[in-house]
C-alpha positions in Angstrom: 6.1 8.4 -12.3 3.7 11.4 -12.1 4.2 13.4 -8.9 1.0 14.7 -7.4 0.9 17.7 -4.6 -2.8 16.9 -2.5 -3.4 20.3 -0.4 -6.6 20.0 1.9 -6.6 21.0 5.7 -8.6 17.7 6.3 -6.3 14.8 7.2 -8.5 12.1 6.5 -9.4 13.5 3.4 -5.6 13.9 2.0 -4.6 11.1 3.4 -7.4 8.6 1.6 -6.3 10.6 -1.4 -2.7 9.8 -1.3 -3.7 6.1 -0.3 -5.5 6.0 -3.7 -3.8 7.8 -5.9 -0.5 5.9 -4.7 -2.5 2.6 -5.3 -2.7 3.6 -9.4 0.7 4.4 -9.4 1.6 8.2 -8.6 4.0 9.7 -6.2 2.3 11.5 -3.9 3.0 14.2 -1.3 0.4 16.1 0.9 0.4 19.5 2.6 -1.7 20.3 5.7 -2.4 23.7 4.7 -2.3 26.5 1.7 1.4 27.8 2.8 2.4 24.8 3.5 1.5 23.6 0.2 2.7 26.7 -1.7 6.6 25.8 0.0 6.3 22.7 -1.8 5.2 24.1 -4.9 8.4 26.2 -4.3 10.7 24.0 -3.5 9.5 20.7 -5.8 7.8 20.3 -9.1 4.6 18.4 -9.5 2.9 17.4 -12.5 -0.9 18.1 -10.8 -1.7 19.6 -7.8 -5.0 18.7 -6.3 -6.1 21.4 -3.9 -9.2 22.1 -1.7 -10.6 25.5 -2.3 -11.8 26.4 1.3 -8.9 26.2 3.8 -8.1 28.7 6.5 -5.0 30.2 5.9 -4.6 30.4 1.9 -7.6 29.5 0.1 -7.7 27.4 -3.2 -8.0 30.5 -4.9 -4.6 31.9 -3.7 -3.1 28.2 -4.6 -4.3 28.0 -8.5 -3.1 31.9 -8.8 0.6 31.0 -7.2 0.6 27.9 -9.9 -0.3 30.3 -12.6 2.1 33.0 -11.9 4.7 30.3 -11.4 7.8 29.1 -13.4 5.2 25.9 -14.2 2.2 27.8 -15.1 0.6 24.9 -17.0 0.8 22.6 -14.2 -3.0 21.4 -13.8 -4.7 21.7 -11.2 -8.1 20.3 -9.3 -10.0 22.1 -7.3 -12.3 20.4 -4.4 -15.0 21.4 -2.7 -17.9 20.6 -0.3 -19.1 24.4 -1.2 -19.5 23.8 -4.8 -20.2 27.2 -5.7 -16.6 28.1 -5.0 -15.8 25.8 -7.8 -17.3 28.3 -9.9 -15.2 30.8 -12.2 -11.7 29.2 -11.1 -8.9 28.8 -13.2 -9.1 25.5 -12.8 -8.3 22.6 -14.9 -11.0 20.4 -13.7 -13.3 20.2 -10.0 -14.7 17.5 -8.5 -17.3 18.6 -5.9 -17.3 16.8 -2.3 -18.6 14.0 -2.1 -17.0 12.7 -4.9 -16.5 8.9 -6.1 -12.3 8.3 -6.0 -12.7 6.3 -9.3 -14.4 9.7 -10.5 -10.7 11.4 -9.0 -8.7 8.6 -10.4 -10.0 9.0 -14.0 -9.8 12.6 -13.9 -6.1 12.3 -12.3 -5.0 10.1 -15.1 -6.8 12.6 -18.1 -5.1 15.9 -16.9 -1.7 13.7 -16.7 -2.0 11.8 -19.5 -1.2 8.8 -17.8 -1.3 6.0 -20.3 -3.7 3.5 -19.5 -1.4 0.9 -20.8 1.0 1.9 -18.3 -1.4 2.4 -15.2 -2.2 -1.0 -12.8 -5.5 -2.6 -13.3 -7.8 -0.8 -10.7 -9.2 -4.5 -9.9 -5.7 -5.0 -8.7 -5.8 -2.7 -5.9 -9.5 -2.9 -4.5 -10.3 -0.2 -2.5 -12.3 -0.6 1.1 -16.1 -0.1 0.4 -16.1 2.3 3.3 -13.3 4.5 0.9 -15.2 4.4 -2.1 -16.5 8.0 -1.8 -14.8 11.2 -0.2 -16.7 13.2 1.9 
């Protein structure tokens, strides 16, 4: 099972995450804030972390550089944004600007971990509410 680390300062946002990405089979832990997340990242591997890039203590930015300059430097990462142009120029592995479609996260989620398709739930299975079909 491919363990996923989802950093965003927006509860509602990390927690519809998690909900979804559990729901196609991935662990999933969340952190509230950059340090918090970087304390996992220290104390747990992760096969992707997912991280917003505007947050108030440490900033996407500052997450992506601790991954790189870590013992797991290859670990991929996502960057998300509702300020696209901070997207821009990262050393990320892929971004998904805010609003973005959660099958649009899913597919991206399962391409950077190379989840087997044959080994992923059918999507169909696990129906999603139609007011959690995009996150804001």
């Amino acid at each position: 099972m491919n363990r996923i680390l989802v950093i965003d300062d927006e509860p509602c946002i990390s927690d519809l995450i998690r909900e979804a990405l559990t729901k196609f089979g991935f662990k999933v832990e969340t952190a509230s804030n950059g340090r918090q997340g970087v304390q996992l990242l220290k104390d747990a591997s992760f096969d992707l972390v997912l991280t917003d890039m505007c947050m108030p203590d440490l900033d996407g930015a500052s997450i992506v550089r601790h991954v790189r300059r870590s013992s797991r430097p290859l670990t991929p990462v996502i960057g998300i944004s509702g300020t696209p142009w901070l997207l821009e120029g990262t050393d990320c592995n892929a971004v998904l600007p805010k609003p973005f479609l959660l099958q649009a996260l899913v597919d991206t989620v399962k391409r950077l971990t190379r989840l087997s398709l044959s080994t992923a739930p059918n999507p169909a299975a696990f129906p999603l509410p139609m007011n959690a079909q995009t996150v804001m």
